[in-house]
C-alpha positions as CSV (number, residue, x, y, z in Angstrom):
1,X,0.0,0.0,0.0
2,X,1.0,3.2,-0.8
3,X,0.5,6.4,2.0
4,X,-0.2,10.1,0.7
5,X,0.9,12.0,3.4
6,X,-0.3,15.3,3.4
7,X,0.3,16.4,7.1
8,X,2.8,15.8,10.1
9,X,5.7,13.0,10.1
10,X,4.3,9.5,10.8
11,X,6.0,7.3,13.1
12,X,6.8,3.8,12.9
13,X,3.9,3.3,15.8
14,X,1.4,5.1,13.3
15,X,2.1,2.9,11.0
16,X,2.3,-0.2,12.6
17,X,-1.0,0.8,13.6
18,X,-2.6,1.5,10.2
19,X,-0.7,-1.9,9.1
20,X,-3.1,-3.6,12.0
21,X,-6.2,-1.4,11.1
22,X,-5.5,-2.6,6.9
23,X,-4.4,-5.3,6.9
24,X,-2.1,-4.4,4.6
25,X,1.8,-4.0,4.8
26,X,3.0,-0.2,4.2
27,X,5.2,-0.7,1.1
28,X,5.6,3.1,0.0
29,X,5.5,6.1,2.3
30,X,5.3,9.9,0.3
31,X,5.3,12.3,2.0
32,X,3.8,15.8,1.3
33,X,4.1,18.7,3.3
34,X,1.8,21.1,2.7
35,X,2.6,24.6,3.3
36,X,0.8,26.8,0.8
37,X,0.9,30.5,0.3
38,X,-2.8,32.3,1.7
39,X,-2.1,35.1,-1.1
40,X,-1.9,33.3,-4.0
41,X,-4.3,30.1,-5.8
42,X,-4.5,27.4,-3.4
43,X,-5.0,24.7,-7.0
44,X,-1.9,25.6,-9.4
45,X,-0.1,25.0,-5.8
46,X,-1.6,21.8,-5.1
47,X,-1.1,20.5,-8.5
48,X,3.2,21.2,-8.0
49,X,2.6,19.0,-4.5
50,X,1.3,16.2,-6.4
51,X,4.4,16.6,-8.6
52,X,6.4,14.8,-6.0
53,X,3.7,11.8,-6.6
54,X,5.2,9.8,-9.6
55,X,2.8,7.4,-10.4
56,X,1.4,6.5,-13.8
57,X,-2.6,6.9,-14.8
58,X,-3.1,3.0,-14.4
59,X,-1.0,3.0,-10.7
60,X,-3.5,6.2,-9.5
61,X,-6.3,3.6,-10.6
62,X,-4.8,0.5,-9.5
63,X,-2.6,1.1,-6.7
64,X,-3.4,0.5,-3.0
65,X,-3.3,4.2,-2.1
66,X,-4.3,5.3,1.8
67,X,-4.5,9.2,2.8
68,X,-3.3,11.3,5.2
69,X,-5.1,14.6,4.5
70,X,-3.9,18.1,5.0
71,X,-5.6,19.6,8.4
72,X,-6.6,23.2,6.6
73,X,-10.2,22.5,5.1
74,X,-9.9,23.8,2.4
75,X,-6.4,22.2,1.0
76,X,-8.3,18.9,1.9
77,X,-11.8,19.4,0.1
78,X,-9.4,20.2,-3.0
79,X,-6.9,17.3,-2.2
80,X,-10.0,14.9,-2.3
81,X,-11.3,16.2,-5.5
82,X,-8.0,16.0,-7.2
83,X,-7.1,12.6,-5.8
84,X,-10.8,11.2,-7.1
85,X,-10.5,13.2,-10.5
86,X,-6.5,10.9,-10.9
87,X,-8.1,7.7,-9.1
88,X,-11.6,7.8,-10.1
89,X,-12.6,6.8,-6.5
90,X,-12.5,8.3,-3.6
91,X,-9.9,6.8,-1.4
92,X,-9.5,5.9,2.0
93,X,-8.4,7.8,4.8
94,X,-6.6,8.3,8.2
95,X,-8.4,10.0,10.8
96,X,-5.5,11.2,13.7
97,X,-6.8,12.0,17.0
98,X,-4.6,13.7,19.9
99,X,-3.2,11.4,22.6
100,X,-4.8,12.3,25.7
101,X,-2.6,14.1,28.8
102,X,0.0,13.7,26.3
103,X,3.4,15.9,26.7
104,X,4.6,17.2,24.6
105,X,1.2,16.9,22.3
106,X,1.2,14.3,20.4
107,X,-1.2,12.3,17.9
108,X,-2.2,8.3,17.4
109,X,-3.9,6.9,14.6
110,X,-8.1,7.2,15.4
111,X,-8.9,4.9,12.4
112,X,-9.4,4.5,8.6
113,X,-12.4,5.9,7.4
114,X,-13.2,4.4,3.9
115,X,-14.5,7.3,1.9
116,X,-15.8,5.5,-0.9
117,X,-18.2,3.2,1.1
118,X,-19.5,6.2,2.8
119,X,-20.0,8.1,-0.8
120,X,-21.7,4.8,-1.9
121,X,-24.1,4.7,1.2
122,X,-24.9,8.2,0.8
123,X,-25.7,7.5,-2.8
124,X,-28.6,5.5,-1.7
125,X,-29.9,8.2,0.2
126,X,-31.3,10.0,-3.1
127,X,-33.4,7.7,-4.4
């Protein structure tokens, strides 16, 4: 599996964790800092991130591919749509949650929330 990392390091702990919670061995690790300029357009800027992501068309539709989103709202929302537009899915995620009484602060893995599924459930609420 392959893990989009959009926000802070992971440890070996998160990962062992999302290894247990996927059941699915972490082959690849990318990681993608995002630190983007508030005066200027957030896409053109997320477009050079995904630069550092060199996988073909038929590995974005075929690869194994977890998420570890951005935290500002916005970069996300566009992060999502960009990822589904290269995948044709939505994929899956990692939700972080802080340790408790931690110090310094720290973070643990929460779970993996399977966007897709929840995109596909929703679907049936239109009908």
């Amino acid at each position: 599996m392959i893990l989009l990392n959009f926000s802070h390091p992971l440890t070996p702990d998160h990962l062992t964790t999302i290894e247990t919670l996927t059941k699915n061995t972490v082959a690849q690790v990318v990681d993608l800092p995002i630190h983007f300029e508030h005066g200027q357009p957030f896409q053109p800027q997320l477009q050079k991130a995904l630069e550092a992501v060199t996988l073909s068309p038929q590995e974005w539709q075929t690869a194994g591919i977890l998420v570890n989103l951005p935290s500002f709202n916005y970069i996300a929302a566009m992060t999502l749509a960009e990822l589904h537009g290269r995948m044709g899915y939505f994929p899956p995620i990692l939700r972080m949650r802080p340790v408790e009484d931690a110090i310094p602060p720290r973070f643990e893995v929460a779970e993996v929330v399977n966007l897709q599924a929840l995109r596909d459930a929703a679907r049936k609420e239109r009908y």
